[in-house]
C-alpha positions in Angstrom: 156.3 83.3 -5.8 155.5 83.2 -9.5 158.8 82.1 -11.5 158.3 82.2 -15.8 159.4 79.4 -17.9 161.6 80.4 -20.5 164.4 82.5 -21.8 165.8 84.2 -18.7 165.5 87.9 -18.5 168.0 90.4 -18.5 168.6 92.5 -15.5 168.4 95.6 -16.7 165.0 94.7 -18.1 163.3 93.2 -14.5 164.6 96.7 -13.3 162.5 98.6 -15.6 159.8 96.7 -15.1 159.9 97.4 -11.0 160.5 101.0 -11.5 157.6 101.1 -14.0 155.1 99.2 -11.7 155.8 101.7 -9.0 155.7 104.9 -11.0 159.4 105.5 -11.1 160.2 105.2 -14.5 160.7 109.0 -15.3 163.3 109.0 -12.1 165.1 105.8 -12.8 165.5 106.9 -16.8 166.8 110.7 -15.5 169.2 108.3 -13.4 170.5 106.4 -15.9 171.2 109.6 -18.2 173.4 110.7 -15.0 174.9 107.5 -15.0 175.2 107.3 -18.9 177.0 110.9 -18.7 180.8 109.4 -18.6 180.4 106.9 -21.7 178.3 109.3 -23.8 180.9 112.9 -22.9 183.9 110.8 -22.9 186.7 110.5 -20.3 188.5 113.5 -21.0 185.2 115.8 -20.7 183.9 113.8 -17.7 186.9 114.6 -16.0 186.3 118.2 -15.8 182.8 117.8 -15.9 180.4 115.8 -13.2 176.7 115.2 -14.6 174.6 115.6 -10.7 170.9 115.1 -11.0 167.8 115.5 -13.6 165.1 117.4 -12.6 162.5 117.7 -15.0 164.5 117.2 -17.8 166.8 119.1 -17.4 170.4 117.5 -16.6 172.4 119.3 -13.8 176.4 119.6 -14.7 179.0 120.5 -12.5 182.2 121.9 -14.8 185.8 122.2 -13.3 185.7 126.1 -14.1 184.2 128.6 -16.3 186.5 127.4 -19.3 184.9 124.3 -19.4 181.7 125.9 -18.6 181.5 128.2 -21.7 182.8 125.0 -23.5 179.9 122.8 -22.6 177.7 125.2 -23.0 178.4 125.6 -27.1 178.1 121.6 -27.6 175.3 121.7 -25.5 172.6 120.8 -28.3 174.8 118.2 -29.5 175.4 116.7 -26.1 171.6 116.5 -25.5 171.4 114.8 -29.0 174.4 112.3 -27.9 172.3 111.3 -24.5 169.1 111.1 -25.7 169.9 108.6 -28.8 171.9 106.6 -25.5 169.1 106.6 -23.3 167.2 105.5 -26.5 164.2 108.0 -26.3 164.3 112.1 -25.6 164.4 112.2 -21.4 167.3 115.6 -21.6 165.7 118.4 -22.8 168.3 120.7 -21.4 171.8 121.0 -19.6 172.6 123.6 -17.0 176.5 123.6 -16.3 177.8 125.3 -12.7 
């Protein structure tokens, strides 16, 4: 086993790098924009509104009911906006709410 000398390395960062070696990197980023979705909507939105999956870019959403569907839906560009600059590069290009 190969250990570096220095300045450990944060978690987050050796988890990148694994997923990156593999070819995972698109899935594990769509993950964390999933898992992102609570601290970037807020707890009163994320409790009417469960982000699911990414496929593709796109970010699956399930809403509470059609209010909160149609209420999404008009911050949508603004929610993309919040998750990308979260996620720190453009991985949601679109959100589908159901």
């Amino acid at each position: 086993m190969h250990y570096r000398r220095g300045r450990p390395r944060p978690l987050a960062g050796i988890i990148e790098a694994i997923f990156r070696k593999r070819g995972l990197l698109v899935k594990y980023e769509e993950w964390q924009a999933v898992a992102k979705w609570e601290d970037v909507v807020g707890e009163r939105i994320a409790a009417h509104a469960t982000a699911e999956r990414v496929v593709k870019g796109v970010l699956y959403v399930k809403t509470e009911d059609s209010i909160w569907n149609y209420e999404l839906t008009q911050q949508k560009r603004l929610l993309i906006e919040r998750l990308n600059r979260a996620l720190g590069k453009e991985i949601i290009k679109d959100i589908r709410f159901k």
